[in-house]
N, C-alpha and C positions, 0 to 999 in steps of 0.2 A: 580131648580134642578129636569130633570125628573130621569123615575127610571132605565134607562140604568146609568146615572153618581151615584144614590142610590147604586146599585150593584156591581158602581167599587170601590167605598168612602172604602179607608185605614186609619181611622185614624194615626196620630202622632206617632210613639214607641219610640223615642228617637233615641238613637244611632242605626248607622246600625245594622244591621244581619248576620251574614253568611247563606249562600242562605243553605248549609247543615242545617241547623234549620228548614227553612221553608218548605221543599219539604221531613223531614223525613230524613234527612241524608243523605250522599256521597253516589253515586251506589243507590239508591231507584228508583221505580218502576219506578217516573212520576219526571222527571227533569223540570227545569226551563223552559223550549219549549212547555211544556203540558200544559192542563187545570184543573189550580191547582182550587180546592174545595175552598171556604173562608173557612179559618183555624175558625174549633169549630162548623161550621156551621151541622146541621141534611141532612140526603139524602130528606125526607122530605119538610122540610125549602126551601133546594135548589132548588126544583123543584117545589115549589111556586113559589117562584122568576124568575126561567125560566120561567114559565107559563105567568107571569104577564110581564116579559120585552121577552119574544117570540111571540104576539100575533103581526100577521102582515096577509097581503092579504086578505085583506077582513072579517077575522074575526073580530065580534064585539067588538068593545072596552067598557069595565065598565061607569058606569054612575062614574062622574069627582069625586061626594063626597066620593066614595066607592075606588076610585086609589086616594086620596088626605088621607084616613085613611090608607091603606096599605103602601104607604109612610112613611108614621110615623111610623106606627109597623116597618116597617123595617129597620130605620134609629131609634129607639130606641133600637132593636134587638142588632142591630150593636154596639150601645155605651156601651148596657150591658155589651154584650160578650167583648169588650177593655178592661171595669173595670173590670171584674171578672178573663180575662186571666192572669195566674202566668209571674213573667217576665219573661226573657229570659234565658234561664241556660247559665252558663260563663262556654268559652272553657276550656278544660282542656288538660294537657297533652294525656290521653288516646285519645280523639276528637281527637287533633292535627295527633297522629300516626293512625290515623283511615283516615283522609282528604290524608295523605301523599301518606300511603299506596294503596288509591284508585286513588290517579293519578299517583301512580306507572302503576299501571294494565291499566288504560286510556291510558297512555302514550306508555306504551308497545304493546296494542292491536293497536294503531293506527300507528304504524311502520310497526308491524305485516301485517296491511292491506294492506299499502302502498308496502310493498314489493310484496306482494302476489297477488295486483290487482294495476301495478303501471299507467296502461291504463285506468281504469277504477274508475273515481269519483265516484260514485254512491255508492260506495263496501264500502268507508272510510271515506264520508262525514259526517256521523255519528259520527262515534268513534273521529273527530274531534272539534264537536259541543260537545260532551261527555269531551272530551279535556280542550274547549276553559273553557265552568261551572264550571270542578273544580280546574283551573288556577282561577276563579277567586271568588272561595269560599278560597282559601289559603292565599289572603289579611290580613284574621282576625292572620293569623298568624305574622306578624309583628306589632301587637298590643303586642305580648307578647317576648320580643328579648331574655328574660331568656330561649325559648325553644326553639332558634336557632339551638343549637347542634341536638335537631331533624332529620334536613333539611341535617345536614352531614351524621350524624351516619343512618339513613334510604337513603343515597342516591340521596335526594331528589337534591340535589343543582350540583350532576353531570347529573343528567336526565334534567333539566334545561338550564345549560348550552349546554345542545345536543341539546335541542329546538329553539335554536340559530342559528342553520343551518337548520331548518325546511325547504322543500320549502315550503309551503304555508306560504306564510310574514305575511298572516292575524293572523298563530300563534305566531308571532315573538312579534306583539304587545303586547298582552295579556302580556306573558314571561318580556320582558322589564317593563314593567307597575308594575312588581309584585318587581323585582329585584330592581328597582328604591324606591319603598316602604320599603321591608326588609333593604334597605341600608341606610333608611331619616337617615340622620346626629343627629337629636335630638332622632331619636329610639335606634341609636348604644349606644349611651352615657347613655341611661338607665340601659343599662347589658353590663359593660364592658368585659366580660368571655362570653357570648351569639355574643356579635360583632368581640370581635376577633376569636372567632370559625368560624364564617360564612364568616369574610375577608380571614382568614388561606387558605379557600376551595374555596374559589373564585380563589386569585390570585393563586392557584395550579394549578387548572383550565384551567388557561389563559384565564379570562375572557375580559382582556383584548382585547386578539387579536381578539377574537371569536366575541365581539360587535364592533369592529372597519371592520372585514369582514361583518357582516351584515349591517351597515353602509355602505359597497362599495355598496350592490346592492340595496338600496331603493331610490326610485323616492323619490325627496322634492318636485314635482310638484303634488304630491299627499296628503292633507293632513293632513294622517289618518298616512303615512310615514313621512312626515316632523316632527311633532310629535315624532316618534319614535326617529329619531337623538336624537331631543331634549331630552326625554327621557333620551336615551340613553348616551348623554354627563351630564346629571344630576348624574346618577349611577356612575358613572367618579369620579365628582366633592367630592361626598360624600365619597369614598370610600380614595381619596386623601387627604382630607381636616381631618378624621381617622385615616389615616396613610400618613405621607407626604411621607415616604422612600418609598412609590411603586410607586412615580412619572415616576424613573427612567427602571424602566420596565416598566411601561407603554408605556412611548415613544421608549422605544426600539422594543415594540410588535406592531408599525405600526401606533398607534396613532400619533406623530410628524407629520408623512408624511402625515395622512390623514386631521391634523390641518391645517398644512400650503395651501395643495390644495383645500381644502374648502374655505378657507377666501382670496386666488387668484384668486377664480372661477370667472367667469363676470356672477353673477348672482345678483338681486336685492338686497338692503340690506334686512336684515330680523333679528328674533328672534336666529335662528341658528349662523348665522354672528356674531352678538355678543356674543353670547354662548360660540363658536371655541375663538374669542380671552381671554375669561375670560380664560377657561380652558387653554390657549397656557404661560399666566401671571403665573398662578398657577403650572404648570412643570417646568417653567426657575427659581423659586425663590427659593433660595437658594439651588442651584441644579447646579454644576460646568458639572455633566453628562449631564445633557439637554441642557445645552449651549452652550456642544461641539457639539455635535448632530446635532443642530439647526444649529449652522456652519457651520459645514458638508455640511449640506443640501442648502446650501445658503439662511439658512431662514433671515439672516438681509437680502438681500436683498428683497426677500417678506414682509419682512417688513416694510422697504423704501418706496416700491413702492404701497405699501397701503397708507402709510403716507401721497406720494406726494400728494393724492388729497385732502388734508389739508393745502396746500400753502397755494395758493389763496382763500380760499373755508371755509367758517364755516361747521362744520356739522349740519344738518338741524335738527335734533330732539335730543332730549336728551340722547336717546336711541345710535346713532350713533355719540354721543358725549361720552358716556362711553367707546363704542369699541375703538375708537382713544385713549382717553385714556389708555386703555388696550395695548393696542398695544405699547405706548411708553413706558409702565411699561415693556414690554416683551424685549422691547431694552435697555434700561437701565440694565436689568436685563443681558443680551447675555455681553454686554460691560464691567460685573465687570468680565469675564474671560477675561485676558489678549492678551490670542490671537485673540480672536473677534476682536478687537480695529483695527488691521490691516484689516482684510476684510469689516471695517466700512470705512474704509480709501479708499480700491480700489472700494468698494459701492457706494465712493459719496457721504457719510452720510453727512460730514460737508459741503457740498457745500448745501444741503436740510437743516440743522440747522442753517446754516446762513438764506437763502432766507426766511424762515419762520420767524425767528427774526426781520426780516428788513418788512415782510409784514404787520405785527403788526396784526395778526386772533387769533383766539382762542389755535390753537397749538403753541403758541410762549411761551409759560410758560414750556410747556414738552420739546420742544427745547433745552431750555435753562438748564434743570434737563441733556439728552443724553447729550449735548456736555462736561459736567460736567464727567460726567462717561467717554466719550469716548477720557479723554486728559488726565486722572489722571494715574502716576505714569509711569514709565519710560519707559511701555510700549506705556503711550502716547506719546513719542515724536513726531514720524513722525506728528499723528493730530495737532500739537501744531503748526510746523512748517507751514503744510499746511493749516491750517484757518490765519497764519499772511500773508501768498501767497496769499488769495482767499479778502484780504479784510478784515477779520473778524475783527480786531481791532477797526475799523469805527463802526463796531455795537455793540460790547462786551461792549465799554466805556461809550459812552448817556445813557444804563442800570442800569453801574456802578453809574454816575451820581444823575441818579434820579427814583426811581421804579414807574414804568408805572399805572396808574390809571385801567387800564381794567386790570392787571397781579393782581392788589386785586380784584376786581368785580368776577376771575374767582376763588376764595376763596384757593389763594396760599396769605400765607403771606410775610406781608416785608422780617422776617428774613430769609423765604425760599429762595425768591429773591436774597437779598442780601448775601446771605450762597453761594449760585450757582455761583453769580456771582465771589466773592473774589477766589471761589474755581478755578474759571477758570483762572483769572491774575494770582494765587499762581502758577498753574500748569506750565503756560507759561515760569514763571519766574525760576522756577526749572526747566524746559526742554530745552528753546531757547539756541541757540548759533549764535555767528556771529552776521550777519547782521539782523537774525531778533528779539534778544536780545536788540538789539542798537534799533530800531524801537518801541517796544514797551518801554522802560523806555524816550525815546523822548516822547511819550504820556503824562508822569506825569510832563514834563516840559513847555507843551502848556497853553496858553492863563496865565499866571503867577502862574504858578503849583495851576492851581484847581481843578486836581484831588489829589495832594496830601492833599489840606483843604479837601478836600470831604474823603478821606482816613484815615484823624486824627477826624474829625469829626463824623465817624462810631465808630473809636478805642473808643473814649470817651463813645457813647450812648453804647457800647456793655460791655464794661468797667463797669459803672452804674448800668446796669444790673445783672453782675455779680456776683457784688459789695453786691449786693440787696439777690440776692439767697444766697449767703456765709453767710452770717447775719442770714439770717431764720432757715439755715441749722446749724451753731452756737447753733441757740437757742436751736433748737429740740436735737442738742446732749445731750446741757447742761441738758435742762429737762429729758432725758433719763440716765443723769450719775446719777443723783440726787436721781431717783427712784429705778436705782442699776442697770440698765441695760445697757446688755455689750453690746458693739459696735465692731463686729467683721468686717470680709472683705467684707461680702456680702450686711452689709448693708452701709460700705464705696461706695461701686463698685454704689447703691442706689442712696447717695447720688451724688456721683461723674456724674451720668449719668443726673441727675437732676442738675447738674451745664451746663454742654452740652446743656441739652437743654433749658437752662434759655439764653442761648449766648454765653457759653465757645467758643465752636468748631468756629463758627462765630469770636470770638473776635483773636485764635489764626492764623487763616487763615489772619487776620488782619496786628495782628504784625509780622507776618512771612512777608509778601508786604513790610513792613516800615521799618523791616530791611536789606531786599535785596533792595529794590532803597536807601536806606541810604548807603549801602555797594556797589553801583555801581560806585562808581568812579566819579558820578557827585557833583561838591560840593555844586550845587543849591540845589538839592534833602535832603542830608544829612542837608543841613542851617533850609530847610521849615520844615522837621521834627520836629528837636529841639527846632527851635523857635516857633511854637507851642506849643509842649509839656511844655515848661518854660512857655508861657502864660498865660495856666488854668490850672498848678499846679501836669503838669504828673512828670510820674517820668521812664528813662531810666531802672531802678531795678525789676519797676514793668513787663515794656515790655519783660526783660530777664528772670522773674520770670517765664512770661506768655510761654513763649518758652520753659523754662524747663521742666514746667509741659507737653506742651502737647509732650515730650520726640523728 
C-alpha cells in the first residue's frame, strides 16, 4: 500500500450515510464535488500528508525507513480517529424537513435558471449538479416510511413528480431511482398510515401518466435509460401490488398502450421484455376494466402473436421462458371476460392452441390452461364449435387418454392436466349441437369405448381422493366440537375449498361427462358406464350426490 492508497483508506462504518452528514449538511459550503477534508483530520495533519503524497518532479524523496514509519503514523492515525469517532446521529424528523426543504430551493433555483438562461448551459449546470446531491441525500428518507407525510405536507412529492418532465433525462434518473425506493413493497408495509399517505399523493398526481410519458422519450439503447424503464416499471409494480384497485387507472393513463407496444417492438429480448409482460399479468388479474381495455386495443391479438413464436420453438432461457408464461397468464386472464372469447375466436387463438398441442414444445401445457378458459360457458360456444371444425378432437383425446410425460417435467401436475382437460369435453358437451355433438360422443364409442374405461377410471382415483380428504376434514371437525369450538360458515367455506382442491372440482367435471354420454341416447355408452360402476362397487347415488353438490 503506498501512501497515495494511505490517504484515500476509509475504513468500514457500517451502514450507509446520508451524504448531508458528511459534507455538514444540506446547502453547506463544500458539497460532494469538492475536496472534502478527512472528517476529524487537523489543517496541520493534512498538510503533512499533502507534503508527503505531493512530492513529485524532481524533488527528493525521503530515505524508504523514514516513508515506511510515517506510513504507519498515518495508517494508525487513521484507525484511532475510526475508534474514537461517535456514530452517526439517526435522522430525525427535524433532518428530514431540513433535506426536504433544501431541495425545495434546489429545485426551484434550478427552474429558475433554466427559464432565465434557457440557451445557455453553463448559467444552470450547477444548480443541477446541486440538484442531482440532494435527490440523492433524500434516499435515507425511505428508511423511515412513518415520515412519509413529510414529502406531501412540504410538497415534496409534487415537486418530484415535476422532475419527471425535466429535460435533462439525466435528472429523470436520480427522480425515478428515489421513487422506486420510497415505494419498495416491504418499506410500505412497515408504516401502513406513512404508505397510504404517499400512494394518496402519487396517484393524485398521476404519477402514473407522467412516468409512462417519460418512458415514451428514453432510448433503451442507452443504458443508463434502459435502466430507468426498468426502474420505472418497478415503481408500477410496487405501487400495484399495495393497492391492486389503481390497476385500473393505470392502464387507463397510457400504461396499456405503452405495455402492449413495448413487448411488439422487434427489438431483442431483454430484462424490459419480460418486465412489460409481468406487469401486463398483474393489470388483467382480476380486473374485468383491463380486459376490456386490452380488447379494445386488440391486445389478444399482441398477444397471439407473441405466443406464435412459441409453436415450433422452445424459449431458449429461462428468463424468456417466464415472459411466455406471463403472457399466457395475461390471456387466460382477457378470456375469463366474456366478450374477449369472441375476438379470441376472430384471432385465431384456437387454431394457435391447437397447433401448439399437437407440436408437443414447452407451451403445450398453457395451451391447454387458454383453450380451457376460452370455451367455458356459453359464451364459448362459437370456440367449441370451431376447435371440432379445425380438428381439435384428434388432439383433446390422446391427452384425455394419457398425461404426457414432459406436461409433468414442466412442473404442471396430473390433476392440473387432467382438471383442463375434463374441463374442455364438459364444456363441449354443454355447448355442441348437431352434427358436432354427434362427432364427439362417437369418440367415447371408438376402439370399445376406451375412453369411457379411461373416464370411469379417473371418476374412481378422484373419487378415493376425496373420499380421503372428507375423513381428515371429519376428524378435524370432530376434534374442534370436542374442544367447544364453533364451526361457523367461514370455516365450512375452508373446509369446502380444501375438498376442491383435494379433487372435488376434478371429480365433478367427471361425473357431469358420465352423465351426459349416459344421457345421450347411445345405449353403448349408458351400458359401459354401469357396468363398470357395478364392477368395483360404485354407486349411481354417489355420482348424483356429486352433482348436487357442485349445484
Amino acid at each position: 500500500m503506498d501512501v497515495g492508497e494511505l490517504l484515500n483508506y476509509q475504513p468500514d462504518r457500517g451502514a450507509k450515510r446520508p451524504r448531508g452528514e458528511e459534507d455538514g449538511g444540506a446547502g453547506g459550503d463544500e458539497d460532494s464535488r469538492g475536496g472534502k477534508q478527512l472528517k476529524g483530520m487537523s489543517a496541520r495533519e493534512l498538510a503533512r500528508y499533502r507534503e508527503v503524497a505531493g512530492a513529485e518532479g524532481g524533488a527528493e524523496m525521503r530515505e524508504t525507513e523514514e516513508l515506511i514509519g510515517d506510513k504507519k503514523i498515518i495508517l494508525e492515525k487513521l484507525m484511532d480517529q475510526d475508534a474514537e469517532e461517535p456514530e452517526a446521529e439517526l435522522v430525525d424528523e427535524s433532518s428530514v424537513k431540513k433535506m426536504i426543504l433544501t431541495f425545495e430551493k434546489r429545485s426551484y433555483k434550478n427552474q429558475e435558471l433554466r427559464i432565465k438562461f434557457p440557451d445557455n448551459p453553463e448559467k444552470f449546470m450547477e444548480s443541477e449538479l446541486d440538484l442531482n446531491d440532494i435527490i440523492q441525500e433524500m434516499h435515507v428518507i425511505a428508511t423511515m416510511p412513518d415520515l412519509y407525510h413529510l414529502l406531501v405536507e412540504l410538497n415534496a412529492v409534487h415537486s418530484l413528480l415535476g422532475l419527471l418532465s425535466h429535460e435533462n433525462t439525466d435528472i429523470l434518473s436520480p427522480v425515478v431511482d428515489l421513487l422506486q425506493e420510497l415505494t419498495d413493497i416491504d418499506t410500505l408495509h412497515e408504516s401502513e398510515d406513512g404508505a397510504e399517505v404517499l400512494i394518496d399523493a402519487l396517484l393524485e398526481g398521476q404519477v402514473v401518466a407522467l412516468l409512462v410519458q417519460n418512458m415514451e422519450r428514453l432510448d433503451e439503447q442507452v443504458k443508463e435509460e434502459a435502466d430507468g424503464i426498468y426502474n420505472t416499471l418497478a415503481i408500477i409494480e410496487n405501487m400495484a401490488e399495495f393497492r391492486p384497485g389503481m390497476c385500473t387507472e393505470a392502464a387507463q393513463q397510457g400504461l396499456m398502450q405503452w405495455l402492449l407496444k413495448r413487448i411488439k417492438a422487434k427489438m431483442p429480448f431483454d430484462a424490459n421484455k419480460l418486465y412489460c409482460s409481468e406487469i401486463l399479468a398483474i393489470l388483467l388479474q382480476n380486473n374485468d376494466n383491463t380486459r376490456e381495455l386490452l380488447g379494445e386495443m386488440d391486445g389478444i391479438d399482441v398477444l397471439l402473436q407473441q405466443l406464435s413464436v412459441f409453436k415450433r420453438h422452445n424459449p431458449s432461457t429461462a428468463e424468456e421462458q417466464e415472459m411466455m408464461e406471463n403472457l399466457f397468464d395475461a390471456l387466460c386472464s382477457c378470456l375469463m371476460l366474456p366478450s374477449n372469447r369472441d375476438r379470441f375466436l376472430r384471432g385465431e387463438g384456437l387454431q394457435l392452441m391447437n397447433l401448439m398441442l399437437r407440436e408437443k414444445k414447452m407451451s403445450r401445457t398453457s395451451a391447454l390452461k387458454v383453450l380451457d378458459h376460452g370455451m367455458i360457458g356459453p359464451e364459448g360456444t362459437d370456440n367449441c364449435h370451431k376447435f371440432v371444425d379445425i380438428l381439435g378432437l384428434r388432439t383433446i383425446f390422446p391427452l384425455f387418454m394419457k398425461t404426457p410425460k414432459k406436461m409433468r417435467k414442466t412442473g404442471v401436475s396430473e390433476r392440473e392436466h387432467e382438471e383442463h382437460v375434463c374441463s374442455i369435453i364438459a364444456s363441449m358437451l354443454r355447448n355442441l349441437k348437431s352434427q358436432q355433438r354427434s362427432r364427439l360422443l362417437s369418440k367415447f364409442t371408438e376402439n370399445d369405448c376406451e375412453k369411457v374405461d379411461r373416464l370411469m377410471e379417473l371418476h374412481f382415483k378422484y373419487l378415493e381422493a376425496v373420499q380421503q380428504a372428507d375423513k381428515r376434514i371429519e376428524g378435524e371437525k370432530h376434534e374442534m366440537v370436542r374442544r367447544g369450538e364453533i364451526l361457523d360458515d367461514s370455516m365450512e367455506d375452508e373446509f369446502y375449498l380444501r375438498r376442491l382442491d383435494a379433487g372435488l372440482f376434478v371429480l365433478q367435471l367427471i361425473c357431469y361427462i358420465m352423465v351426459e354420454i349416459s344421457n345421450s341416447g347411445i345405449p353403448q355408452l349408458q351400458q359401459r358406464v354401469h357396468q363398470i360402476l357395478n364392477l368395483r362397487g360404485g354407486s349411481v347415488k354417489v355420482v348424483r350426490h356429486i352433482m348436487r353438490e357442485a349445484g
